[in-house]
Legacy VTK file of the C-alpha trace (Angstrom):
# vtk DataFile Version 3.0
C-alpha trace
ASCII
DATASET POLYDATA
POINTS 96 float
8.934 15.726 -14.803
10.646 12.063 -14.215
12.383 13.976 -10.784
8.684 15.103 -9.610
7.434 11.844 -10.481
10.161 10.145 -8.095
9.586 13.083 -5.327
5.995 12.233 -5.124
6.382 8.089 -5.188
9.192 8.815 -2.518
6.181 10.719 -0.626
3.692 8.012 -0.921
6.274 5.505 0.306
7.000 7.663 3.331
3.140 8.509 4.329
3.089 4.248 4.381
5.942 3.957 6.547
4.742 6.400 8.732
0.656 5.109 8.678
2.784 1.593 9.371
4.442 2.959 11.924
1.696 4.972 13.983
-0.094 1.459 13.645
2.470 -0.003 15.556
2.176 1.948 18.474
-1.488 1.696 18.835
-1.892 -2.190 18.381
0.064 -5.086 18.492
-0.411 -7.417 15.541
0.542 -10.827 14.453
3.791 -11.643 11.856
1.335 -12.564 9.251
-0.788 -9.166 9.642
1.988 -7.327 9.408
3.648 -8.968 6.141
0.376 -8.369 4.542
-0.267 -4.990 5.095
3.865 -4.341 3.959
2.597 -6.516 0.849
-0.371 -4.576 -0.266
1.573 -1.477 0.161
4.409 -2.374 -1.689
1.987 -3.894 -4.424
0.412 -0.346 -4.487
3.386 2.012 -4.719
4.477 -0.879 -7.744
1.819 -0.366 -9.535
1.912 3.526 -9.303
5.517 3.366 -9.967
4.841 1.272 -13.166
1.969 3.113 -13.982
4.817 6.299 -14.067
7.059 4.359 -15.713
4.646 3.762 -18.235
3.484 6.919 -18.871
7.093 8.568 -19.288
7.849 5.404 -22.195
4.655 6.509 -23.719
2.867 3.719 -23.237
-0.144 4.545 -21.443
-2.247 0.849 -21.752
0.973 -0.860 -20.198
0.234 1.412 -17.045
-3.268 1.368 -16.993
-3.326 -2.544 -16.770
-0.260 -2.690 -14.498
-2.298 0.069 -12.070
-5.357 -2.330 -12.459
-3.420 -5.411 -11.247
-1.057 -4.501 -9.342
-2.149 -2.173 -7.221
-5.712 -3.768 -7.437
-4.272 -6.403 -5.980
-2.501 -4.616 -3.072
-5.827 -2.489 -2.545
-7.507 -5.773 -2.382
-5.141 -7.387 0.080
-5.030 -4.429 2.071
-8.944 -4.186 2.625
-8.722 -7.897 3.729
-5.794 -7.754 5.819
-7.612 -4.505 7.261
-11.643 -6.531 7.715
-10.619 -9.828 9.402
-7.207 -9.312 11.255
-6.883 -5.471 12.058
-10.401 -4.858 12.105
-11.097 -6.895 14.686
-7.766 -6.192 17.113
-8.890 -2.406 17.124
-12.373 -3.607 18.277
-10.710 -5.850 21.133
-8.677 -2.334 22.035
-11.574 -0.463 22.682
-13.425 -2.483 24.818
-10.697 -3.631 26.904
LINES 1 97
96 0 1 2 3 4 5 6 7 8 9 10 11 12 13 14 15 16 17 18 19 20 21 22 23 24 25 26 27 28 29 30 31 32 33 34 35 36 37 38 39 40 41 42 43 44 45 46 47 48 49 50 51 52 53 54 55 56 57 58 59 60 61 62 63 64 65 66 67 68 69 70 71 72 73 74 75 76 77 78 79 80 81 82 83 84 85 86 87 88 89 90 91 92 93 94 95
C-alpha cells in the first residue's frame, strides 16, 4: 500500500511539473509568479504526502489537520497567485 501511495504522490508531482511546464510555453510570467505557483504546489503535494504519512502511522487527526493547513494554504496561494498575476497576463494574451 505505502509503494501505491508513493506511485500516486510521484503522479501528482509530475501532472504539476507538466501543468507548470505547458504554462510556460503559453505565457511569460514574472520571478515572483512563478515562485508562488512552485510554492502552493509544493505546499499541496506536502500536505497530501503528510496526510499519507499519517494515515500509514495510524494517526488519522495528524493528517487531517496537516491536509487542512498545509495544503489549504497552498490551495489558497495558488488561487491568488492564479486571480491577480496569471489571471490577468492570460487576459493581456488574448487581446493582443
Amino acid at each position: 500500500m505505502e509503494i501505491l501511495m508513493g506511485f500516486f504522490l510521484g503522479v501528482l508531482a509530475m501532472m504539476s511539473v507538466m501543468g507548470l511546464a505547458y504554462l510556460s510555453t503559453i505565457i511569460k510570467l514574472e520571478w515572483y509568479t512563478w515562485s508562488s505557483l512552485v510554492t502552493g504546489v509544493i505546499a499541496v503535494l506536502f500536505g497530501i504526502g503528510w496526510l499519507w504519512a499519517s494515515f500509514l502511522e495510524g494517526y488519522p487527526q495528524s493528517g487531517s489537520l496537516g491536509l487542512i493547513v498545509f495544503s489549504g494554504a497552498g490551495v489558497f496561494m495558488l488561487v491568488l497567485t492564479w486571480r491577480f498575476l496569471v489571471g490577468p497576463a492570460l487576459e493581456h494574451r488574448t487581446k493582443g
